[in-house]
C-alpha positions as CSV (number, residue, x, y, z in Angstrom):
1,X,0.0,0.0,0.0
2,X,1.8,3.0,-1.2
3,X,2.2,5.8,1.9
4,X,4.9,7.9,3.4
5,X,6.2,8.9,-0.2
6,X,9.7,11.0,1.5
7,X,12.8,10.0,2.4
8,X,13.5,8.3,6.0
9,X,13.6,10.5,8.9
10,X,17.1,11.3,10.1
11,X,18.1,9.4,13.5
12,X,15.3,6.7,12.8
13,X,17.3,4.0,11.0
14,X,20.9,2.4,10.2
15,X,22.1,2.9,6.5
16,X,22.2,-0.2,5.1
17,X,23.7,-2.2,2.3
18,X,22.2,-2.5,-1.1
19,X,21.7,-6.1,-1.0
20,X,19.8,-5.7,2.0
21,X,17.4,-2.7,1.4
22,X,14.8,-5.5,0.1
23,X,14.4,-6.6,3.9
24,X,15.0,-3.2,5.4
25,X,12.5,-0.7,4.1
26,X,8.6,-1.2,5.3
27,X,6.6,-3.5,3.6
28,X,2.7,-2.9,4.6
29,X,-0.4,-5.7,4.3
30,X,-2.8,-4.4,2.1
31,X,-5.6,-2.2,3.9
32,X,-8.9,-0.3,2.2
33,X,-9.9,3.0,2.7
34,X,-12.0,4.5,5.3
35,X,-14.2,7.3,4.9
36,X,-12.4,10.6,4.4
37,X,-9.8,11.1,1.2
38,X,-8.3,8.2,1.9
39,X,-8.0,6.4,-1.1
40,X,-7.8,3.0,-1.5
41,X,-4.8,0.5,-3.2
42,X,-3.1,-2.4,-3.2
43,X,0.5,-2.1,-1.9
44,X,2.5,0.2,-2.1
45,X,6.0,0.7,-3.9
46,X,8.9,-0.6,-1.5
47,X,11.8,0.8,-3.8
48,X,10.3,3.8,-3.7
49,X,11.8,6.6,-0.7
50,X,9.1,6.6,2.2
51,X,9.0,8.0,5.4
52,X,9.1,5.0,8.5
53,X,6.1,4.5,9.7
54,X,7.4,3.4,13.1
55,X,10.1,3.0,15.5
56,X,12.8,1.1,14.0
57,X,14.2,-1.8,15.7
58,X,18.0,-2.8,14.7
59,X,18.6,-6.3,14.3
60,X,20.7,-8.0,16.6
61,X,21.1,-10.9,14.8
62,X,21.9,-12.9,18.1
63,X,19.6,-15.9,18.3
64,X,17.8,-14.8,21.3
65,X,13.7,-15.3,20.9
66,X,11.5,-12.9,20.0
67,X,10.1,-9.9,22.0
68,X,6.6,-7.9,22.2
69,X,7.0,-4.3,22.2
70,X,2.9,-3.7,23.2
71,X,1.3,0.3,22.9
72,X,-1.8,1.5,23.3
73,X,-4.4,1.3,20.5
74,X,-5.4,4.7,20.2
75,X,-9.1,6.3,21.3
76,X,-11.9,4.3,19.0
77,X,-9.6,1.3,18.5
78,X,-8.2,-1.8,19.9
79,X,-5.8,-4.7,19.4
80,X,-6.9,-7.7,18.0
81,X,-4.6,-10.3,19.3
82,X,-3.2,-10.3,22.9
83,X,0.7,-12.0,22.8
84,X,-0.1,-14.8,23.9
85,X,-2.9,-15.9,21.2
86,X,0.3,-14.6,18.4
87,X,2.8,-16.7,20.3
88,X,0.5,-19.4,20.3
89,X,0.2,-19.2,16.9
90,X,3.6,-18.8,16.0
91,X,4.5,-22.2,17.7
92,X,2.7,-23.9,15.5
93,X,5.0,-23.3,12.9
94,X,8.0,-24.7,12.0
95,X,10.8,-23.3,14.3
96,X,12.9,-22.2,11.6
97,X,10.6,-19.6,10.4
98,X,10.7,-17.7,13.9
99,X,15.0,-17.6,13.3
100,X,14.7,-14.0,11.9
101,X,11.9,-12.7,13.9
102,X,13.0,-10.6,16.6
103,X,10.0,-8.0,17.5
104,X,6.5,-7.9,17.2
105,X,4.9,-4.2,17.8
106,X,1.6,-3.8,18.9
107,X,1.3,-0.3,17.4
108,X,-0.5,2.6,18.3
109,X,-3.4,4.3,16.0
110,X,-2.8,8.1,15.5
111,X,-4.5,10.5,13.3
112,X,-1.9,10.3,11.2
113,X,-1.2,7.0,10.8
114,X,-5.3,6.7,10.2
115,X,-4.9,8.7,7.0
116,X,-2.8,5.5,5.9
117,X,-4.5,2.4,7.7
118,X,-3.2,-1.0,7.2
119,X,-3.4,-3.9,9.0
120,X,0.2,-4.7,9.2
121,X,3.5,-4.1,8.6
122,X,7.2,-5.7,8.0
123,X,10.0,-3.9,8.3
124,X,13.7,-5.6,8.9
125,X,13.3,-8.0,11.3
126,X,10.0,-6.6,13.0
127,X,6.6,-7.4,12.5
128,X,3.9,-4.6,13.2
129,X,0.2,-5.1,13.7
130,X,-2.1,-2.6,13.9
131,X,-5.3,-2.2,15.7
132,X,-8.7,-1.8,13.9
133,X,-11.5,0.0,15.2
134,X,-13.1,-1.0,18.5
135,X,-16.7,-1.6,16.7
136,X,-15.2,-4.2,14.3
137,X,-16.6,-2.6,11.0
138,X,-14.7,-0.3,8.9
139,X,-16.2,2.3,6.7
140,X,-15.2,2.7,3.0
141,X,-16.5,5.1,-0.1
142,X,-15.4,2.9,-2.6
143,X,-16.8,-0.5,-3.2
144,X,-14.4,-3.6,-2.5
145,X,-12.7,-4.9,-5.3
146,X,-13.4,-8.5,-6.6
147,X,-10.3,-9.8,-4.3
148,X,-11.4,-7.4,-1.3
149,X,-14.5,-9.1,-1.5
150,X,-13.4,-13.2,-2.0
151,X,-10.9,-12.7,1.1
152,X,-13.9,-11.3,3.4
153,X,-15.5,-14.5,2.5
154,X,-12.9,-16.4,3.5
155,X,-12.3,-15.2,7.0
156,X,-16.3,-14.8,7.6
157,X,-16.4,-11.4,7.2
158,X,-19.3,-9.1,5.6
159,X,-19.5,-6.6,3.2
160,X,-22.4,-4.3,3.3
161,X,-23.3,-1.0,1.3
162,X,-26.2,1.8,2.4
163,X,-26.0,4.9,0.4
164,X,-23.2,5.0,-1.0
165,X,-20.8,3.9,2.3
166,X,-19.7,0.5,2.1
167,X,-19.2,-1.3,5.7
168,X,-16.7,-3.8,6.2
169,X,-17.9,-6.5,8.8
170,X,-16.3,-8.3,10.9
171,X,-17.0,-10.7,14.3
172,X,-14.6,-11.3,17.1
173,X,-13.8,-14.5,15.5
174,X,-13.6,-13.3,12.5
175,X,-10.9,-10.7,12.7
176,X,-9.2,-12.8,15.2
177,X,-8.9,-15.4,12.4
178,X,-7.8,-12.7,9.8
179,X,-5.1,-11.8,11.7
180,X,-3.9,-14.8,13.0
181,X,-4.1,-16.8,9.8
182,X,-3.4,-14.1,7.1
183,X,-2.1,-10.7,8.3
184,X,0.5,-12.6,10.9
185,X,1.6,-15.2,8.8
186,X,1.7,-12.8,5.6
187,X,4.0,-10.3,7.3
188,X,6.1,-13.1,8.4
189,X,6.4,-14.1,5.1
190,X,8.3,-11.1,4.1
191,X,10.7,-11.4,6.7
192,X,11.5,-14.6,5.2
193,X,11.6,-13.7,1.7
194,X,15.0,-13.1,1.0
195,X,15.2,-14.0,-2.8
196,X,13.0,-11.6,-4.3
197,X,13.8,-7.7,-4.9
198,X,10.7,-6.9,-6.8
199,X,7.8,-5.7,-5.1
200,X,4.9,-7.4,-7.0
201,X,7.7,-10.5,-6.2
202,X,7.8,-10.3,-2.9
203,X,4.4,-9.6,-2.6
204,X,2.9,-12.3,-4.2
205,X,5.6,-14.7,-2.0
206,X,3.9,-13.4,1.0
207,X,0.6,-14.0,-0.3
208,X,1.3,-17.7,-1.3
209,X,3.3,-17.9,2.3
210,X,0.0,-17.2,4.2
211,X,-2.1,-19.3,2.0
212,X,-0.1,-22.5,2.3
213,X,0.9,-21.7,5.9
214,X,-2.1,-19.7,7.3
215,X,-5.5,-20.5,5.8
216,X,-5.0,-23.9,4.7
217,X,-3.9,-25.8,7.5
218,X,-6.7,-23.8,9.4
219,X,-9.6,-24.7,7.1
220,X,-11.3,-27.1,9.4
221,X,-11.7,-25.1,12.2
222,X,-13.0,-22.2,10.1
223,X,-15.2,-24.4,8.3
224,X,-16.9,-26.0,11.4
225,X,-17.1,-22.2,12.9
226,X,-18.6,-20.7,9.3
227,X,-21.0,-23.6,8.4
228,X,-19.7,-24.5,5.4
229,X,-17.2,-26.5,3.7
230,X,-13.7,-24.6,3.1
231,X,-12.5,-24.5,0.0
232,X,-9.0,-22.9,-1.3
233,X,-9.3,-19.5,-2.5
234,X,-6.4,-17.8,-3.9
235,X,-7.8,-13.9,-3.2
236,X,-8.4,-13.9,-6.8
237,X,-5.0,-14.1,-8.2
238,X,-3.3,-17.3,-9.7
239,X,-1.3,-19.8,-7.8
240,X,2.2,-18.8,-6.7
241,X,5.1,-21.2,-6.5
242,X,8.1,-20.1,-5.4
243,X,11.3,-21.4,-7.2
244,X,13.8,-24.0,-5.6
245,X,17.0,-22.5,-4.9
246,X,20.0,-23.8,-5.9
C-alpha cells in the first residue's frame, strides 16, 4: 500500500547495504480505505523513498527469541490479538521460520497513521500489527474490489453498502482469524523472503506464504465455525510457486 512517499527521517534508522534494502524498508499488508480522502490501493512501492512509519528496531542478529514491544491502540480502536494468542500461533510453525523474527509491535493508532491504515506491517526483522476499530466494521467510499471481496468471505467477514458507504464486517472470530491466519503469517512471510527484490515479487511470496501456511492448514476449524465446507481461494489471483534454490 503506497504511503509515506519522503525519504527516512534522520536518527530513525541504520544505513544499510544495497543487498539488504529488500528486507530493510517497510513492507505494509494491504488495507482499504476509510471514509475521508483516503483512497484505496493495493500495496505500495517498496523501492520507492518513504517515510518510517514506526520505530525502528536494529537487528541484533543474536539468536535470542523474540520480544513484544505492546502500545496502546489509540481512542476508537483496539488490538486484536493479545501476545499470547500470536505466540501461540507462531508455535505452531516450523521453528525455523521464527530464526529472523526478533519484535512484534503492537502499534498505536494516530490520526496520522489513520490517514494510511493498514493492517500490518514488516519492516527488517520486525513485524507490526495494527489495531482496527473498536466496533469491528470499517467504513469505505469505494466499493471492495473483486479480491477485497473473495478474502472477506474467506475469514467470515461481511461486506455491506447503504447509500453509497460500504461497511466492512467483521465478528470477534472473524478478525481474530484474519489476523492470526493471514495478516500474521503474511507479514512473516516477508521477513523470510529473502530471494525476491521486486515488489509485486515479494508480494505475491507473502501471499502464497500465508495461503499454504495460514488459511489452509486452518480450514477445518473455520469451516466448522462458518457452516460451510472450506475451499481454497487464492484472493483472486493465480497460484504462486516459489522457485527452488539452488
Amino acid at each position: 500500500m503506497s504511503r509515506f512517499p519522503t525519504h527516512n527521517a534522520p536518527n530513525r534508522a541504520p544505513t544499510h547495504s544495497a543487498h539488504k534494502q529488500k528486507t530493510d524498508r517497510a513492507v505494509h499488508s494491504r488495507r482499504g480505505s476509510p471514509l475521508s480522502n483516503r483512497a484505496r490501493t493495493t500495496q505500495r512501492n517498496v523501492e520507492a523513498p518513504y517515510m518510517p512509519p514506526e520505530t525502528w528496531h536494529a537487528p541484533h542478529d543474536d539468536g535470542r527469541a523474540y520480544k513484544f514491544v505492546v502500545e496502546q491502540p489509540g481512542e476508537g480502536f483496539r488490538h486484536v490479538l493479545t501476545p499470547e494468542e500470536i505466540r501461540g500461533r507462531l508455535a505452531q510453525l516450523p521453528a525455523k521460520f521464527l530464526e529472523k523474527l526478533e519484535v512484534i509491535q503492537l502499534c498505536r493508532m494516530t490520526r496520522k497513521k489513520a490517514s494510511f491504515p493498514c493492517y500490518g506491517m514488516q519492516w527488517g526483522t520486525t513485524l507490526y500489527l495494527y489495531p482496527i476499530e473498536e466496533s469491528l466494521v470499517e467504513e469505505y467510499t469505494a466499493p471492495p474490489s473483486n479480491a477485497q471481496r473473495v478474502e472477506a468471505k474467506m475469514y467470515g467477514a461481511l461486506w455491506q453498502c447503504d447509500r453509497g458507504t460500504w461497511r466492512l464486517r467483521w465478528e470477534e472470530p472473524t478478525i481474530k482469524d484474519f489476523y492470526l491466519n493471514n495478516i500474521l503469517i503474511h507479514e512473516l512471510g516477508h521477513i523470510l523472503d529473502d530471494r525476491n527484490g521486486r515488489a509485486i515479487d515479494r508480494e505475491r511470496y507473502a501471499e502464497w506464504f500465508a495461503v499454504q501456511y495460514g488459511y489452509k492448514p486452518t480450514q477445518a476449524a473455520r469451516a466448522a465455525r462458518l457452516g460451510y465446507a472450506a475451499s481454497l481461494r487464492r484472493h483472486g489471483k493465480q497460484s504462486y510457486h516459489p522457485a527452488k534454490s539452488g
